[in-house]
Each structure stands twice: as C-alpha cells, then as structure tokens.
N, C-alpha and C positions, 0 to 999 in steps of 0.2 A: 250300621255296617260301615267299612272304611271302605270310601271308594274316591281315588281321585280322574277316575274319569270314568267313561260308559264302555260298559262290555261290547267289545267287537263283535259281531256275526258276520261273517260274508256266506252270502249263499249260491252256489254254482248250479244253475239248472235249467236248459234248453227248451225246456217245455214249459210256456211263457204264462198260460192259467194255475201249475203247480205252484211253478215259479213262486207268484205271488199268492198263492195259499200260504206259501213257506213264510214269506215275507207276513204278511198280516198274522200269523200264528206266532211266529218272534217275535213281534212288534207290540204283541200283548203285554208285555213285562217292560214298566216303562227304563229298565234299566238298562235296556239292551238298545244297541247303536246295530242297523241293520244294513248292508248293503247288499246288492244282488245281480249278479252277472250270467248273462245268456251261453259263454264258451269259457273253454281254459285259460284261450289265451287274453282276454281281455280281465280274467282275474287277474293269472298273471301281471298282468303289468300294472296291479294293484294291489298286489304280494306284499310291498315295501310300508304299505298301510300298520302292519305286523296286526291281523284279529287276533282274537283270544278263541274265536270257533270258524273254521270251516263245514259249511254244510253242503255236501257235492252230492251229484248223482254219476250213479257207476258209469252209464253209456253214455259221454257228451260225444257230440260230432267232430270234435280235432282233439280227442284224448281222452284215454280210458281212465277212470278214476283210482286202478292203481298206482297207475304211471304218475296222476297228477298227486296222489297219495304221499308218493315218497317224493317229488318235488316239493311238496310244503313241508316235511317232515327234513329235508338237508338244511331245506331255507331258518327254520327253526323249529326244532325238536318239541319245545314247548305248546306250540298250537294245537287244539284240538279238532280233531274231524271224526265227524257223523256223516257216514255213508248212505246215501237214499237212493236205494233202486229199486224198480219191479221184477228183479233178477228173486230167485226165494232157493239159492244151492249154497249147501251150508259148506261145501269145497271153497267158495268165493269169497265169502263171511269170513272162516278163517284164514283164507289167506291175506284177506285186506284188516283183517284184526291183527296178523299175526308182521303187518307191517305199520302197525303203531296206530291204526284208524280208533279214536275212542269206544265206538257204537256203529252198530248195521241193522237199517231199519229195512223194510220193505214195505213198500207202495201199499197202503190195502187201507179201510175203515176206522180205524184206532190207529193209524200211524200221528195224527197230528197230536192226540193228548203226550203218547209216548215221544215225540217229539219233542214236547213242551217242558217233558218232565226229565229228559236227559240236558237238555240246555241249563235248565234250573239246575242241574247235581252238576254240571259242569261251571256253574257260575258261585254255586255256595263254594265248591270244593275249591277254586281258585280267590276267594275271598279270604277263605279260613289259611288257606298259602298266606295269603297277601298282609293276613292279621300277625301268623307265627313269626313273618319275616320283620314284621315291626318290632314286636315282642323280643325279638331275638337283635334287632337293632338296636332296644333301649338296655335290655341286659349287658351287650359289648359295650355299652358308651356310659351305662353305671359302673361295670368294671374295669373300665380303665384304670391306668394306673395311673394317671395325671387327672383324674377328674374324681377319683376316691379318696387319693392321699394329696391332702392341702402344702405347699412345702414347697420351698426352691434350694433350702438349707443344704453343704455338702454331703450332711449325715444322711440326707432322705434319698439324693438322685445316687448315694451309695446301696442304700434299699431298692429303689425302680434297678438297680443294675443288679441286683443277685435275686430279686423275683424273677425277671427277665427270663434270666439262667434255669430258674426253676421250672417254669412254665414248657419251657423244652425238652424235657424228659420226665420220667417217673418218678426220681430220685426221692427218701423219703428226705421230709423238712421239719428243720426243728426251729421252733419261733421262740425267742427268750426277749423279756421284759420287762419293766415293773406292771401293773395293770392301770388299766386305763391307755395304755399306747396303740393299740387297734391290732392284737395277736389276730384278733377272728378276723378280723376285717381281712387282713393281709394273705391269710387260710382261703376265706372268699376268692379275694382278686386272684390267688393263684390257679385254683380251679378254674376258674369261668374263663381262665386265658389263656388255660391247656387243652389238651388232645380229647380229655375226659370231660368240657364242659358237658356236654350233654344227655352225661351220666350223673348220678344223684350226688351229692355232698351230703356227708351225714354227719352234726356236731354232735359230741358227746363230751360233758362237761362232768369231766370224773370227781370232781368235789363235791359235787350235786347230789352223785346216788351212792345211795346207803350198800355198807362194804357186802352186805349179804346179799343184794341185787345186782350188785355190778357185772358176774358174771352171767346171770343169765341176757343184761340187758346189753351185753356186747358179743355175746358168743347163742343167745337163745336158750329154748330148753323144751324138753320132749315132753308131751301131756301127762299128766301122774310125776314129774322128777319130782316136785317134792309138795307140800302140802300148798295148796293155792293154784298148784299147775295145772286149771281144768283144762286149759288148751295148750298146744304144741306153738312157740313163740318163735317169731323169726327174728336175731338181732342184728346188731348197729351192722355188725361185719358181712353179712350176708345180703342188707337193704342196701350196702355200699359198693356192693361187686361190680365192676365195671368203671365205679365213679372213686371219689373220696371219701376217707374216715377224717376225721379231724378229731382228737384227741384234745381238748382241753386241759389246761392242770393234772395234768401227765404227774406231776408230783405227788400226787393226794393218793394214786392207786395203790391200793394194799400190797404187799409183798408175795404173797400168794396169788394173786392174779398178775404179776409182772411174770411169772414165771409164765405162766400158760398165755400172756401176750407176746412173750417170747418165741413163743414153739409155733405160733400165729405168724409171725414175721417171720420165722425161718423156713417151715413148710408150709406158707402161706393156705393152708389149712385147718377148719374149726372144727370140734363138734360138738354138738349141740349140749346141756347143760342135763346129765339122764337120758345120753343116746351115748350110740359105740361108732354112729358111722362118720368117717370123717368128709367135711364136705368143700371143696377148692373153693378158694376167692381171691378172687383180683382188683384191688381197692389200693388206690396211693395212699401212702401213712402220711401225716402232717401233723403234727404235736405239740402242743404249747406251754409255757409255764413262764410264774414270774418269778420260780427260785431259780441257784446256779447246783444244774444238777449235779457239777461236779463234787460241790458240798455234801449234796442229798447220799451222792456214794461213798463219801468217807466218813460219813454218819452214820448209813450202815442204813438210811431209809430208801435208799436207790440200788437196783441190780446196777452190777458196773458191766455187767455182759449185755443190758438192755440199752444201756447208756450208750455202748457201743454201733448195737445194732440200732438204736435212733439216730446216730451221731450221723446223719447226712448233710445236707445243706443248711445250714446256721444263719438263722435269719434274725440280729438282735438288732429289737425296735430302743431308738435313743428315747431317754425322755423328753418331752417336751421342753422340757426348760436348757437340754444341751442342743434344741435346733435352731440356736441360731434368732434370725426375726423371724421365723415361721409362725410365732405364736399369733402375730396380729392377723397374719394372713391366716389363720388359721379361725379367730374371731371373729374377723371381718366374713366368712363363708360360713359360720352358724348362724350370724346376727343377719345375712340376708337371705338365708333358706325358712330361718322361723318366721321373721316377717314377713315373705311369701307363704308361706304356709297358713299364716292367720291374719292375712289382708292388710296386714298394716305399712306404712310407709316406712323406705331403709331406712333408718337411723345410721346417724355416723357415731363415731367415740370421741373425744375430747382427748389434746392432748396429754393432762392429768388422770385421765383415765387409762389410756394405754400407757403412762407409766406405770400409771397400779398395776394394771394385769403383767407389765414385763418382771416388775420387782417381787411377783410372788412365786416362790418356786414351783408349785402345781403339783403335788405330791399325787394328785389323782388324775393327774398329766390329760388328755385330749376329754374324757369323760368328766372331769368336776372345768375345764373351761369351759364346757359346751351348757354345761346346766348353770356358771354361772352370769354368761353372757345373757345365755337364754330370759335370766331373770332378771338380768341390766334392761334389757330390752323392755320388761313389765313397769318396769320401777323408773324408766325414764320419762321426760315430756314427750317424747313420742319423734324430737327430732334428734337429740344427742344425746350420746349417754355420759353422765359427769363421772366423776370419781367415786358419789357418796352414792350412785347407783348400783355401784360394784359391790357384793358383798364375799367376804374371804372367808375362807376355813383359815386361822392363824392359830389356832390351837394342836400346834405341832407337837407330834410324841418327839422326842430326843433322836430314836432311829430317822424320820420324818425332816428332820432339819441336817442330821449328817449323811444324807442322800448327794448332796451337794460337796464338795469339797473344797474347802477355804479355809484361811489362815485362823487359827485359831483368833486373833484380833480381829478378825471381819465378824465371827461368830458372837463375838462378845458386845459389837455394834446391833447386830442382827436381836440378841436378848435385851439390850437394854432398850431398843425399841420400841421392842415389843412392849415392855413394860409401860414405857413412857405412855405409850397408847393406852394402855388398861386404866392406867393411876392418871389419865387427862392429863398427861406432863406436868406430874407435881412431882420435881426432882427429888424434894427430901424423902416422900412417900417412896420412890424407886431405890432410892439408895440405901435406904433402913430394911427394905424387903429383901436387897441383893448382897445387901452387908458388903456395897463401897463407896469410898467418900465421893462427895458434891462434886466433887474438884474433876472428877471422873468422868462424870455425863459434861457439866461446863467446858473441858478439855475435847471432847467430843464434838461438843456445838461450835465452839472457837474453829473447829478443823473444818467442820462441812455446815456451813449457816443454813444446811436445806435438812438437817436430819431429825427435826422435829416433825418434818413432813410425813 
C-alpha cells in the first residue's frame, strides 16, 4: 500500500472507560495514528492536526455532535466522521448522515467490530483515492508536452503551440507526416490534456483491418448480420463516446466506408452493421496519415466532402531531419531511458558518432533512431558509443533520398558516397559502376579532404 504517513483518528468522547475502549479498538490496526479527547472544545483546538477520521459521540457536555458535525465539515469537507451514541432515533441518524456524518453507530455489543470495520472501509477507500491520485499524477507528467516530445527546435515548440490550441476545444484534428514522427503519440498528448481525458481513447489503425471488417469494427453489428455474427458487437465509435476515436491512416479506408464515416461526422450518429436503429455518439475525431490527402482527392482515392469535414486543426509533424539539432537531443533521451531500463551505465556518444547520426537523413525519422541508438548502446564498450557502433539503413529507394531537398550537385556527392563506401573506396571500381571519370571523385576529394569519411 502507498502511504506516506499514518491514518489520523481523533476520537471525541466524555465517557473516559468508552473513551478508551475506542482508543485500544483503533489502536489495533497498526496503521492508524490515534488520538483522543474528553470535550469539543479541546478537539477543537486540535482541528488544525487535519485527521482523516473523526470519531465523536452525539451528547458531549459543551456541544452536540451536530453542531460539532458541521464544524469539521466547513473546517474541511474531506474528513470523515462516525457518529457514536446511545441515542437509537433513526430521525437523528438521518439527520447527522444527511449533514455529511460518514456512519452512525449505536452504543450496544457488536458496536466495536462494526467500529473496526467502518475505520478499515474508511482507510482502504482513502488509500485507493491516494493510489488514483498518483496514477493520475504519473499519466499528466507522461503527457506532457515537454516531457513526451524531445526537441527545443522552432519546428516543434510550433507543434506544443497548435496542440496547446487543440487541447482546449473539441475541434476535430488532422495529424500529417511521414511515419515514424510520432502521429499517435501526439493523438495521445492531445487527449490526456483535454477536457475528455478521463474518457476512453480508442486507436483504430485502418490499414490494419481487412476492407470487409472495417465496418463492423467501427460502427458494430447486430447478432445474425451476417455469417460469423453470433453475437451483437459493440464498435470503435460507441466504446469512444464521451472520449476520443483516433483514426490512424485515414488514407487506406475504402470508399464506401468514407461515405458512411461521413454521415457519422455529420449526424454524429451510427448504426450498427444489420440494425435500423440509429444510436448518438459523442467522441472527438483525431486522424492521421502519412499521405497529402489533398493528392488522395484528385486521385479520386479520397472523398473531397470528407477531406472537408476532417479539415479541422492541421497538426503536420516535421521530420526529423528538418528539426534542427533535436536529433541529438532526441538520442541522447533513448540512449538514457534504455539504459535505465536495463541497468546499465549512461553511455555518452563520440564526437564522430553524433556526426554519423546528424549526416543520415532518417527516412524512418524518431522510430529507426530510437531502434538504432538502442543497438549503439549494445554494440558499444558500455561507456561511449563510436561511430562504427552506429549501424545505418543506407540503402535508399530514390523516393527515400529526394525526401530531402538539394542541389542536384549535393545529390551527386551524396551517390558517389555512397558508393565509395560499398566498393571500400576503390575510385576506379566507382567510376566504371557510375560511368564517370576519376577526375570526378579526385575533384571531389581536392574540395572537401573529409569526404572519404
């Protein structure tokens, strides 16, 4: 159990044998901290103590236990009281319950186990508080936005300012990217930051499911709709009411389900897949994709009226290779999370290694540097990581290398490179491959004396 300190009891009770019955019956649970007072007024002026339980009796001699009831109840709402009298009028009972008293026992045989066993439901029930509010403390501090997204780049605290935005209204969001930039991630931080954190998020990754299941698995379906349907299914859109859908690869969904996702956003009502009834839902849209839908719709694979109705807040993630120096910052917060992770000591990087990683463009941008630091970290001595710990994906498709934008001359540095690398910089081998003279790559090396590196 999480407890940073002992469960208060004060106990209020004039009759000095009871008294300490009460006391020595709390005292049994070594988790309870006890104290115990003869009159009101010398609780009172040990009020400021704040218990977590008052235990009073109705009749004290300088105040009735209503009165003293709702004086700990203004002092703070949060304390609990259990009322102990020899009164037995259930007129009293609700009245002193009906002014926030937890429990109203009476004086008799079996009051002290039932005693024992309201303190205990009073003590679990504020523990599992005490657990949620943790639990609810580590979720707001993993979705921050400065402790999720790595980055001080102007591209990214351009992003923390239009999540920001998002997070304060319903509005739907449209996430664009290449993959690998963190679409889900940022779908995440936006829920857990809004209004609806503590309504469901539900992802749905429409590449994933096969075109003949897509509608049942986002709209449901009624027992018997069709062969397989032995039960009545509840989907994405109905498990999301109240909270978030998240739409992944928004691009991949068939054209016939755009339409009936349409009529879903418009009168934000479904029905089910083999039913007639239509049933309301109330779920933020959030959508993702790594094409430019504007393509998708003059292509004729996108509704341009859905395009429309997703066109809310436009959240496009950069790649990683146009943030600037975030990339180190960005290595340096995997390489000390895995190594916490699996006991080992931080490793730092070598200057020749952070140039490796700044010089590769990252085509599988924040997801292929995290997996290939991760395995710098294996492949190192265990306190730096070199250069030749690094291993690259360099076998670029042609799309894959014109992600980047440069001079056609830069590009033609960039291949012959490459090559140089493959053929162990044997010039003639490169140049017979690329079909251009010696004089080429030499003219190259005269310019930059590091480009054999």
């Amino acid at each position: 159990m999480f407890k940073e300190q002992k469960f208060k009891i004060h106990i209020v009770e004039d009759d000095d044998w009871y008294r300490e019955l009460l006391v020595h019956t709390a005292s049994l649970n070594p988790d309870f901290e006890v104290k115990s007072f003869a009159s009101a007024k010398n609780f009172l002026n040990a009020l400021s103590d704040n218990p977590d339980v008052v235990s009073l009796d109705f009749l004290l001699p300088d105040m009735e236990g209503i009165q003293l009831l709702k004086q700990i109840k203004r002092y703070n709402s949060e304390i609990e009281v259990i009322v102990v009298s020899k009164q037995d009028k259930i007129e009293t009972a609700l009245d002193l319950l009906k002014a926030g008293a937890y429990d109203y026992l009476t004086k008799s045989r079996d009051t002290n186990e039932r005693y024992i066993n309201t303190l205990n439901n009073i003590f679990k029930n504020r523990v599992l508080k005490k657990q949620i509010s943790r639990l609810e403390n580590e979720v707001n501090k993993k979705y921050s936005f400065e402790n999720a997204i790595i980055g001080k780049s102007e591209s990214i605290k351009k992003i923390f300012g239009l999540m920001e935005k998002a997070v304060n209204t319903s509005i739907t969001v449209l996430i664009t990217g290449e993959t690998g930039t963190g679409k889900e991630l940022v779908a995440k931080l936006i829920h857990f930051n809004s209004a609806r954190k503590k309504e469901p998020l539900i992802s749905v990754n429409m590449a994933a499911i096969p075109g003949e299941l897509a509608e049942s698995e986002l709209f449901g379906h009624e027992k018997g709709s069709f062969t397989g349907a032995v039960v009545q299914r509840i989907g994405k859109f109905e498990q999301a009411n109240g909270g978030t859908i998240f739409l992944d690869e928004i691009a991949e969904m068939d054209l016939s389900l755009q339409a009936k996702l349409l009529r879903v956003l418009q009168e934000k009502e479904i029905i089910r897949v083999g039913g007639n009834k239509t049933i309301k839902t109330d779920c933020r849209i959030i959508a993702a994709t790594n094409k430019k839908l504007t393509e998708e719709v003059k292509k004729g694979n996108f509704r341009e009226d859905l395009y429309y109705r997703l066109y809310g807040l436009i959240i496009e993630l950069p790649p990683l290779r146009n943030r600037e120096n975030d990339m180190l910052l960005v290595a340096r917060h995997f390489i000390e999370n895995f190594c916490k992770e699996n006991n080992l000591a931080i490793v730092t990087i070598s200057k020749k290694a952070q140039q490796k990683l700044l010089q590769h463009p990252f085509p599988g941008n924040i997801r292929e540097l995290k997996s290939c630091v991760e395995l710098a970290v294996v492949m190192s001595n265990g306190v730096v990581i070199e250069d030749e710990d690094i291993q690259l994906n360099t076998n670029f498709s042609v799309n894959e290398m014109l992600i980047e934008e440069k001079s056609l001359s830069d590009y033609e540095k960039e291949i012959i490179k490459y090559f140089l690398k493959k053929y162990n910089q044997n010039v003639i081998a490169v140049a017979d491959k690329l079909g251009i003279g010696k004089s080429t790559i030499y003219r190259l090396l005269k310019e930059d004396p590091d480009f054999y590196k």
